[in-house]
C-alpha positions in Angstrom: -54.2 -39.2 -3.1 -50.8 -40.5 -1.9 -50.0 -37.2 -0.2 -53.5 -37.3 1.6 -53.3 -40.8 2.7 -49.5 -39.9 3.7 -50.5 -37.1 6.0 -53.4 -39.1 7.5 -51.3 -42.1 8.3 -49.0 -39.5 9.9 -51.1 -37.6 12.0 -52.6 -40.9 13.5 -49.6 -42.3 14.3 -47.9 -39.1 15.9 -50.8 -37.9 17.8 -51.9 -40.3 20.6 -55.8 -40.0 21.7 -57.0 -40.5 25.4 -59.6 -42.1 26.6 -60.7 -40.7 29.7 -64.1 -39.2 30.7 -62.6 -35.9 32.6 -62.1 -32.7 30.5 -59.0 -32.2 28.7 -58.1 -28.7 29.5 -55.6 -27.3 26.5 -55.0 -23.6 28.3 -52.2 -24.7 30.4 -48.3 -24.9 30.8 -47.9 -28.1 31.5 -47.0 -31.5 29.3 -51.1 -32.4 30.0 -51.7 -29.9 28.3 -49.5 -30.3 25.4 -51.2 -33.8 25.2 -54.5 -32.2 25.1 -53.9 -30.3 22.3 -52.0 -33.2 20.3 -55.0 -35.5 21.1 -57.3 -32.9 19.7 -55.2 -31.9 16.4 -55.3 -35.7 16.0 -59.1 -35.7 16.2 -59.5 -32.1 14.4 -57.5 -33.7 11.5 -59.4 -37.1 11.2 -62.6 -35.4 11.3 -62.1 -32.0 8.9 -61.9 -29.3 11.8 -60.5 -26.3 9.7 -61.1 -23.8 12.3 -59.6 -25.8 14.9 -56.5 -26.7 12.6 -56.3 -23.0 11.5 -56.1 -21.3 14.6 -53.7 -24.4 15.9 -51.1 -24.2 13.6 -49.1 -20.9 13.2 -49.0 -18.8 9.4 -45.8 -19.7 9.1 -46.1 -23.6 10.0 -44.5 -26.4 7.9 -44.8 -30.4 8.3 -41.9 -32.5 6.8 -42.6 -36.4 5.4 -39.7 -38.7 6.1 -38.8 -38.0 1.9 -38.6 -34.6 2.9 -41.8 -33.1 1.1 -43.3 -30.1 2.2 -46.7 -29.5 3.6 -47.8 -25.5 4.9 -50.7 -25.0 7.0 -53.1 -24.6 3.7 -52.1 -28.1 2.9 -52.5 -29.5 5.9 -55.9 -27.8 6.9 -57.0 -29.0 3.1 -55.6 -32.6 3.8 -58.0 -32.5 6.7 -61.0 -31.9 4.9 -60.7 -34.0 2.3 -59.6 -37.2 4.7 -62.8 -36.5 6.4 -64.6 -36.3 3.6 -63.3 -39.7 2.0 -63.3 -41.4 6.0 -67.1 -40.2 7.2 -67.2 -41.6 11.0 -63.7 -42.9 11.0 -63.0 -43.7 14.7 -60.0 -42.3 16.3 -57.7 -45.2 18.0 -54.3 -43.9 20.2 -51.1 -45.5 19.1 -49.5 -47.9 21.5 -47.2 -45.4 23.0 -47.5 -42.2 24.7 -44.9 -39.1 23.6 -42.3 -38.0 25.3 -43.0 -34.6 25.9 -40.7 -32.0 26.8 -41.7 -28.3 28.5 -39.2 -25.7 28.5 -40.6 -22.2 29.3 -43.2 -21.1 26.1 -41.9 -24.3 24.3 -42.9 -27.6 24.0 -41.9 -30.3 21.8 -43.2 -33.7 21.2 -41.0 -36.6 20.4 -43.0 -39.9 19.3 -42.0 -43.5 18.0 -44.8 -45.9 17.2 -44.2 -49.3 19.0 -42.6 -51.0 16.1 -40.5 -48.2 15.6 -41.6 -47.9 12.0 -42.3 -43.8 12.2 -40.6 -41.3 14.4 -42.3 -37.7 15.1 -41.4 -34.7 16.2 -43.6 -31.4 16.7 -42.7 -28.3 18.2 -45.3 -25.8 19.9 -45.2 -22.4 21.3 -47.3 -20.6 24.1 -48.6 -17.8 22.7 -52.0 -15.4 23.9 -52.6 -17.9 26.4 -52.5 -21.1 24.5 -50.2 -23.3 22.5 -49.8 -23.4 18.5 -48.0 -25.9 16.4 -45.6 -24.3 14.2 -43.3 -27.5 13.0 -43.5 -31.0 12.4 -41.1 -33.8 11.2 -41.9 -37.2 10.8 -39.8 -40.2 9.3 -38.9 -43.5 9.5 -36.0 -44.7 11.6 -33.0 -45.9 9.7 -32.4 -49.7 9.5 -30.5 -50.7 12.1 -26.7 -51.8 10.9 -25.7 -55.5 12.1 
């Protein structure tokens, strides 16, 4: 259950939610976009959205804990259902911060420090058949600073 609560804690923290009324269109270029579609993995996570999650992420897609294990795209689409399943009606609250996020041509790639600095994230996208997919993820938590 560690790795479960692990991934859940991770996803919430590295995938900021907005709270606005006007629709969130995903099917764009642009860093709106890519916010879009990380505030919607973020919800699609929290609330067991394999179809969402599967056609998100890439076949070849892998997500990296800060001790350096492992998750593929089964795991993570399975995480999601059973956090769902064990967190009925959870509500979705955005982190502090916004990501930086950075566009270059059919890439994007999302940088992302909570507001204690306690977690770092990093996910990488690519524009592909009109949309973007996720295909890598590292999170971990900043080294102590030296005195």
């Amino acid at each position: 259950m560690s790795v479960l609560k692990d991934l859940a804690v991770l996803v919430v923290v590295s995938t900021p939610a907005l709270a606005i009324a006007a629709p969130c269109v995903e099917t764009a270029k642009t860093t709106a976009a890519v916010q879009c579609v990380e505030d919607h993995w973020q919800r699609g996570f929290m609330s067991g959205d394999g179809a969402f999650l599967g056609s998100l992420l890439v076949d070849g897609y892998h997500s990296y804990s800060g001790d350096g294990t492992g998750h593929d795209k089964a795991a993570i689409v399975k995480a999601a259902s059973d956090y769902a399943k064990a967190h009925p009606n959870e509500p979705v609250t955005p982190p502090a911060m916004a990501p930086d996020i950075q566009l270059r041509g059919d890439v994007a790639i999302v940088f992302w420090k909570n507001a204690d600095g306690s977690l770092a994230s990093v996910d990488a996208f690519a524009w592909d058949s009109g949309r973007w997919h996720a295909w890598y993820s590292q999170h971990a938590a900043p080294a102590a600073k030296k005195s």
